[in-house]
C-alpha positions in Angstrom: 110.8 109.3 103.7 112.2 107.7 107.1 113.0 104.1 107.6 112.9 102.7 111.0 116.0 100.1 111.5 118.1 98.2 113.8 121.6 97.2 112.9 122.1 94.2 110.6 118.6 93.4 111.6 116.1 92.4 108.7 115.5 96.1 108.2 119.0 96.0 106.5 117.2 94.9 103.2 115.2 98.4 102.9 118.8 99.9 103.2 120.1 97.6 100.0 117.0 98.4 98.4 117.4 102.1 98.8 121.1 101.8 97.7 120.7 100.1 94.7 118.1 102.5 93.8 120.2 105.2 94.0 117.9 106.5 96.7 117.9 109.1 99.6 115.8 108.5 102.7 116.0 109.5 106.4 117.6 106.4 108.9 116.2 106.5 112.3 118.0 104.0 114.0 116.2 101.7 117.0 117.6 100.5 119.9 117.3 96.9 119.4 117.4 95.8 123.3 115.5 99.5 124.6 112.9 100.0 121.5 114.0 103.6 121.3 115.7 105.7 119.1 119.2 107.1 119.9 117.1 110.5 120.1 115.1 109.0 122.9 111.7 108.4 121.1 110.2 105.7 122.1 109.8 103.0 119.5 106.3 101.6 120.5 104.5 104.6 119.7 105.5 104.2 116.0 105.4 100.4 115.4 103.2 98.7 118.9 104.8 95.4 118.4 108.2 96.9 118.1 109.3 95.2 114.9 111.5 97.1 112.2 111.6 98.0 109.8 108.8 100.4 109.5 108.8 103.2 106.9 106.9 106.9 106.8 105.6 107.0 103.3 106.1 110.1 101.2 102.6 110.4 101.7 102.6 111.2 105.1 101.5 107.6 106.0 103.0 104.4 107.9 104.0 101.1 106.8 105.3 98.0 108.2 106.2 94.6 107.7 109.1 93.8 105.5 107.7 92.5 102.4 105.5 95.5 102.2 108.2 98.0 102.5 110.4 96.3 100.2 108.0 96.9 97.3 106.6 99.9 98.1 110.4 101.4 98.3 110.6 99.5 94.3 107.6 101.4 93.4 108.6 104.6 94.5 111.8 104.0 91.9 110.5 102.6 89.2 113.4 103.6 87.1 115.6 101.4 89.0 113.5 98.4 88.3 114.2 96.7 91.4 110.5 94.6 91.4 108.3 93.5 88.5 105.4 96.4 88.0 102.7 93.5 88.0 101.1 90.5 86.8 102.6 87.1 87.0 106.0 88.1 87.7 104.4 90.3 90.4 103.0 87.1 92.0 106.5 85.3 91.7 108.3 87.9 93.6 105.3 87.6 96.5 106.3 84.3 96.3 109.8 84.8 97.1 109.4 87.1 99.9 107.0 85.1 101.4 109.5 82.2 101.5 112.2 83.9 102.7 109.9 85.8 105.5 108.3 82.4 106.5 110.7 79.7 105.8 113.8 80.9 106.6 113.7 84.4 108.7 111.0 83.1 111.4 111.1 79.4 111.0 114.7 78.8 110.6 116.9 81.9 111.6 115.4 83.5 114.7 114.8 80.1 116.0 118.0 79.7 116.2 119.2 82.5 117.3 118.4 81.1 121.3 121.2 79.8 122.2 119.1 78.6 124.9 117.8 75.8 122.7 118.2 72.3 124.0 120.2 70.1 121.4 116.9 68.2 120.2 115.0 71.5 119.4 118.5 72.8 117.6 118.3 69.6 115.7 114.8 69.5 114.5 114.5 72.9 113.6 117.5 72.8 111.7 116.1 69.5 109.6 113.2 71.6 109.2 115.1 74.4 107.8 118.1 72.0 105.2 114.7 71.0 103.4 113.6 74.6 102.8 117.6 75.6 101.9 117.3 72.6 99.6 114.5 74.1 97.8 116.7 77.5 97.5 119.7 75.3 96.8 118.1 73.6 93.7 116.6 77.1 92.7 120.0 79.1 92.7 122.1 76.0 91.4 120.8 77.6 87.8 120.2 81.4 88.1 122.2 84.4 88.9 118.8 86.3 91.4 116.0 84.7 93.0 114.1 86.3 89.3 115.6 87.3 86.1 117.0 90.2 87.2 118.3 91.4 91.1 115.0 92.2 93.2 114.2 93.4 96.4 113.7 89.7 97.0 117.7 89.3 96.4 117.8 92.2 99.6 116.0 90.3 101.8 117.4 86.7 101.0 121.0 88.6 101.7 119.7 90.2 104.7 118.5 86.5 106.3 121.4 84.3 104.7 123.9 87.0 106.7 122.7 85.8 110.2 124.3 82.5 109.1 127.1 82.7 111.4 125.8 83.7 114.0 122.6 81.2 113.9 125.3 78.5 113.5 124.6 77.4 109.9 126.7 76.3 107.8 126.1 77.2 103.9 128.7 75.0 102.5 126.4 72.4 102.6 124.7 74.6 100.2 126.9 75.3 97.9 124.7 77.0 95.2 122.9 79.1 98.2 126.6 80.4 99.6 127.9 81.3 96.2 125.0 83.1 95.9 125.2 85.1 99.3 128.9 85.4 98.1 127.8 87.4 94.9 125.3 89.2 96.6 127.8 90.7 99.2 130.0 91.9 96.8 127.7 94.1 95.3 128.6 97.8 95.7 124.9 98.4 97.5 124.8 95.4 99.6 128.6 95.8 100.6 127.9 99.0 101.5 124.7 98.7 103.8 127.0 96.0 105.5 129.7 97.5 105.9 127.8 100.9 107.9 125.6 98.5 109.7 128.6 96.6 111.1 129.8 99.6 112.3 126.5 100.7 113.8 125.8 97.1 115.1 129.2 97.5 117.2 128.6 100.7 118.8 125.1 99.3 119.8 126.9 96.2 121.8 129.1 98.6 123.0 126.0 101.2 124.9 125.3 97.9 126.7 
Protein backbone atom coordinates (compact mmCIF):
# COMPACT_ATOMS: atom_id res chain seq x y z
CA UNK A 1 0.00 0.00 0.00
CA UNK A 2 1.40 3.60 -0.96
CA UNK A 3 -0.11 6.84 -0.05
CA UNK A 4 0.60 9.80 -2.20
CA UNK A 5 1.02 13.06 0.21
CA UNK A 6 2.21 16.50 0.57
CA UNK A 7 3.28 18.02 3.86
CA UNK A 8 0.50 19.12 6.28
CA UNK A 9 -1.67 19.08 3.25
CA UNK A 10 -5.20 17.34 3.53
CA UNK A 11 -3.41 14.04 2.77
CA UNK A 12 -2.23 14.37 6.44
CA UNK A 13 -5.54 12.65 7.58
CA UNK A 14 -4.72 9.25 5.68
CA UNK A 15 -1.37 9.56 7.83
CA UNK A 16 -3.62 9.86 11.26
CA UNK A 17 -5.79 7.26 9.97
CA UNK A 18 -2.96 4.89 9.32
CA UNK A 19 -1.44 5.77 12.81
CA UNK A 20 -4.26 5.12 14.80
CA UNK A 21 -4.74 1.95 13.11
CA UNK A 22 -1.62 0.72 14.05
CA UNK A 23 -0.91 0.55 10.31
CA UNK A 24 2.16 0.28 7.92
CA UNK A 25 1.98 1.69 4.42
CA UNK A 26 4.56 3.10 1.93
CA UNK A 27 4.76 7.40 2.00
CA UNK A 28 5.64 8.80 -1.32
CA UNK A 29 5.88 12.25 -0.70
CA UNK A 30 4.81 15.09 -3.64
CA UNK A 31 6.25 18.15 -4.32
CA UNK A 32 3.60 20.47 -3.57
CA UNK A 33 4.83 23.52 -5.84
CA UNK A 34 6.71 20.86 -8.79
CA UNK A 35 3.90 17.83 -8.64
CA UNK A 36 6.76 15.37 -8.34
CA UNK A 37 8.11 13.10 -6.11
CA UNK A 38 11.41 13.69 -4.32
CA UNK A 39 12.45 10.57 -6.56
CA UNK A 40 11.62 12.63 -9.62
CA UNK A 41 8.35 10.83 -10.81
CA UNK A 42 6.20 12.93 -12.04
CA UNK A 43 2.96 13.42 -10.10
CA UNK A 44 0.50 13.85 -13.06
CA UNK A 45 0.93 10.50 -14.36
CA UNK A 46 -0.53 9.05 -11.16
CA UNK A 47 -3.27 11.51 -10.09
CA UNK A 48 -4.03 14.08 -13.78
CA UNK A 49 -5.36 16.76 -11.69
CA UNK A 50 -2.50 16.63 -9.23
CA UNK A 51 -4.47 16.44 -6.01
CA UNK A 52 -3.25 14.28 -2.91
CA UNK A 53 -3.78 12.24 -1.49
CA UNK A 54 -4.09 9.31 -3.72
CA UNK A 55 -3.54 5.77 -2.51
CA UNK A 56 -2.41 2.30 -4.47
CA UNK A 57 -4.80 -0.29 -3.06
CA UNK A 58 -3.55 -3.59 -1.88
CA UNK A 59 -5.18 -4.71 -4.77
CA UNK A 60 -3.06 -3.33 -7.19
CA UNK A 61 -5.65 -0.52 -7.97
CA UNK A 62 -5.81 3.47 -7.49
CA UNK A 63 -7.89 5.62 -5.50
CA UNK A 64 -8.35 9.26 -4.91
CA UNK A 65 -10.27 11.78 -3.33
CA UNK A 66 -10.05 12.13 0.42
CA UNK A 67 -13.18 10.80 1.66
CA UNK A 68 -12.76 7.76 -0.35
CA UNK A 69 -9.35 6.96 0.90
CA UNK A 70 -10.20 7.61 4.41
CA UNK A 71 -12.71 4.75 4.46
CA UNK A 72 -11.18 2.47 2.35
CA UNK A 73 -7.87 2.75 4.77
CA UNK A 74 -10.88 1.98 7.87
CA UNK A 75 -11.96 -0.95 6.01
CA UNK A 76 -8.77 -2.36 5.40
CA UNK A 77 -8.52 -2.41 9.55
CA UNK A 78 -11.48 -3.27 10.67
CA UNK A 79 -10.09 -4.31 13.98
CA UNK A 80 -9.22 -0.77 14.68
CA UNK A 81 -12.78 0.33 14.18
CA UNK A 82 -11.88 3.64 12.88
CA UNK A 83 -15.48 3.94 10.65
CA UNK A 84 -18.94 2.43 11.19
CA UNK A 85 -19.07 -1.02 8.87
CA UNK A 86 -22.53 0.25 7.43
CA UNK A 87 -25.93 1.27 7.63
CA UNK A 88 -27.09 4.50 9.22
CA UNK A 89 -24.13 5.24 11.07
CA UNK A 90 -22.33 4.56 7.70
CA UNK A 91 -24.49 7.37 6.15
CA UNK A 92 -23.64 9.76 9.21
CA UNK A 93 -19.98 9.49 8.79
CA UNK A 94 -20.59 10.37 4.78
CA UNK A 95 -22.24 13.10 6.16
CA UNK A 96 -19.36 14.31 8.13
CA UNK A 97 -16.79 14.13 5.54
CA UNK A 98 -18.76 15.64 3.13
CA UNK A 99 -19.07 18.76 5.41
CA UNK A 100 -15.74 19.03 6.25
CA UNK A 101 -14.61 18.39 2.41
CA UNK A 102 -17.20 20.97 1.16
CA UNK A 103 -17.89 23.44 3.81
CA UNK A 104 -14.90 23.98 5.38
CA UNK A 105 -11.65 22.52 3.22
CA UNK A 106 -12.81 24.11 -0.21
CA UNK A 107 -15.28 26.72 0.72
CA UNK A 108 -13.68 28.14 3.68
CA UNK A 109 -9.90 27.12 4.08
CA UNK A 110 -8.30 27.19 0.61
CA UNK A 111 -10.21 30.25 -0.08
CA UNK A 112 -8.45 31.75 2.17
CA UNK A 113 -5.47 30.67 1.84
CA UNK A 114 -4.86 33.72 -1.17
CA UNK A 115 -3.58 36.17 0.49
CA UNK A 116 -4.27 37.92 -2.64
CA UNK A 117 -7.93 38.33 -1.62
CA UNK A 118 -9.23 41.85 -1.51
CA UNK A 119 -10.69 42.67 2.04
CA UNK A 120 -14.50 42.29 0.80
CA UNK A 121 -13.89 38.77 -0.62
CA UNK A 122 -11.88 37.90 2.82
CA UNK A 123 -14.90 39.15 4.57
CA UNK A 124 -17.67 37.38 2.82
CA UNK A 125 -16.10 34.19 2.62
CA UNK A 126 -15.32 34.25 6.09
CA UNK A 127 -19.25 35.02 7.00
CA UNK A 128 -19.88 32.28 4.90
CA UNK A 129 -17.62 29.99 6.68
CA UNK A 130 -18.59 31.36 11.05
CA UNK A 131 -22.14 29.92 9.89
CA UNK A 132 -20.80 26.46 8.89
CA UNK A 133 -18.23 26.58 12.18
CA UNK A 134 -21.39 27.51 14.06
CA UNK A 135 -23.00 24.34 12.96
CA UNK A 136 -19.64 22.36 14.17
CA UNK A 137 -19.56 24.59 17.15
CA UNK A 138 -23.09 23.60 18.38
CA UNK A 139 -22.27 19.91 17.31
CA UNK A 140 -18.95 19.55 19.45
CA UNK A 141 -20.26 21.81 22.40
CA UNK A 142 -21.86 18.15 23.55
CA UNK A 143 -19.61 15.24 22.19
CA UNK A 144 -16.11 14.19 22.57
CA UNK A 145 -15.76 13.02 18.20
CA UNK A 146 -17.72 14.18 15.37
CA UNK A 147 -19.59 10.20 16.12
CA UNK A 148 -19.62 8.18 19.22
CA UNK A 149 -16.37 7.03 18.92
CA UNK A 150 -12.98 8.87 17.05
CA UNK A 151 -13.39 8.29 13.11
CA UNK A 152 -11.60 8.97 10.15
CA UNK A 153 -13.96 11.93 10.09
CA UNK A 154 -12.04 13.22 13.48
CA UNK A 155 -8.64 12.89 10.95
CA UNK A 156 -9.86 14.96 8.48
CA UNK A 157 -11.72 17.64 10.63
CA UNK A 158 -8.00 17.88 12.51
CA UNK A 159 -6.30 17.92 9.23
CA UNK A 160 -8.61 21.18 7.95
CA UNK A 161 -8.99 22.90 11.53
CA UNK A 162 -4.88 22.83 11.49
CA UNK A 163 -4.65 25.36 8.55
CA UNK A 164 -6.32 27.76 11.05
CA UNK A 165 -3.37 29.93 11.45
CA UNK A 166 -2.24 30.12 8.57
CA UNK A 167 -5.77 30.89 6.80
CA UNK A 168 -6.11 33.54 9.52
CA UNK A 169 -8.94 32.17 11.58
CA UNK A 170 -9.40 32.44 14.73
CA UNK A 171 -11.13 29.42 16.71
CA UNK A 172 -11.57 31.17 19.92
CA UNK A 173 -14.53 32.35 18.65
CA UNK A 174 -15.42 28.80 18.61
CA UNK A 175 -14.68 27.65 21.65
CA UNK A 176 -16.28 24.17 21.53
CA UNK A 177 -14.59 23.64 17.86
CA UNK A 178 -10.84 24.65 19.36
CA UNK A 179 -11.08 22.54 22.39
CA UNK A 180 -11.88 20.02 20.21
CA UNK A 181 -8.82 20.51 17.70
CA UNK A 182 -6.95 20.86 21.16
CA UNK A 183 -7.94 17.19 22.12
CA UNK A 184 -7.44 16.00 18.87
CA UNK A 185 -3.75 17.20 18.65
CA UNK A 186 -2.85 15.63 21.59
CA UNK A 187 -3.53 12.33 20.60
CA UNK A 188 -0.49 10.10 20.31
CA UNK A 189 -1.38 9.44 16.30
CA UNK A 190 -2.40 12.87 15.42
CA UNK A 191 0.67 14.36 17.36
CA UNK A 192 2.73 12.24 15.73
CA UNK A 193 1.67 12.72 11.91
CA UNK A 194 2.18 16.48 12.95
CA UNK A 195 4.95 16.53 14.29
CA UNK A 196 6.91 14.46 11.03
CA UNK A 197 4.97 16.53 8.61
CA UNK A 198 6.21 19.77 10.22
CA UNK A 199 9.44 18.61 9.79
CA UNK A 200 8.86 17.53 6.16
CA UNK A 201 6.76 20.73 5.41
CA UNK A 202 10.09 22.68 6.44
CA UNK A 203 12.53 21.04 4.35
CA UNK A 204 10.02 21.54 1.41
CA UNK A 205 10.11 25.61 1.91
CA UNK A 206 13.56 25.17 2.33
CA UNK A 207 14.23 23.24 -1.70
CA UNK A 208 12.55 26.57 -2.86
Amino acid sequence: MELFFSPLACSMASRITLYEAGATATFTEVDAKTKRTLSGLDYYAINPLGLVPALRHPCGEMLFENAAILQALADLHPQAKLAPPSGFARSVLQQWLSFIGTELHKALFIPLFDKAQPPASRDKIMQAGAKRLAVLQAHLERREFLLDAWSVADAYLTTVLNWHVTADVDLARWPAVKAYFERMCARRATATAMSEERALYAAELRRH
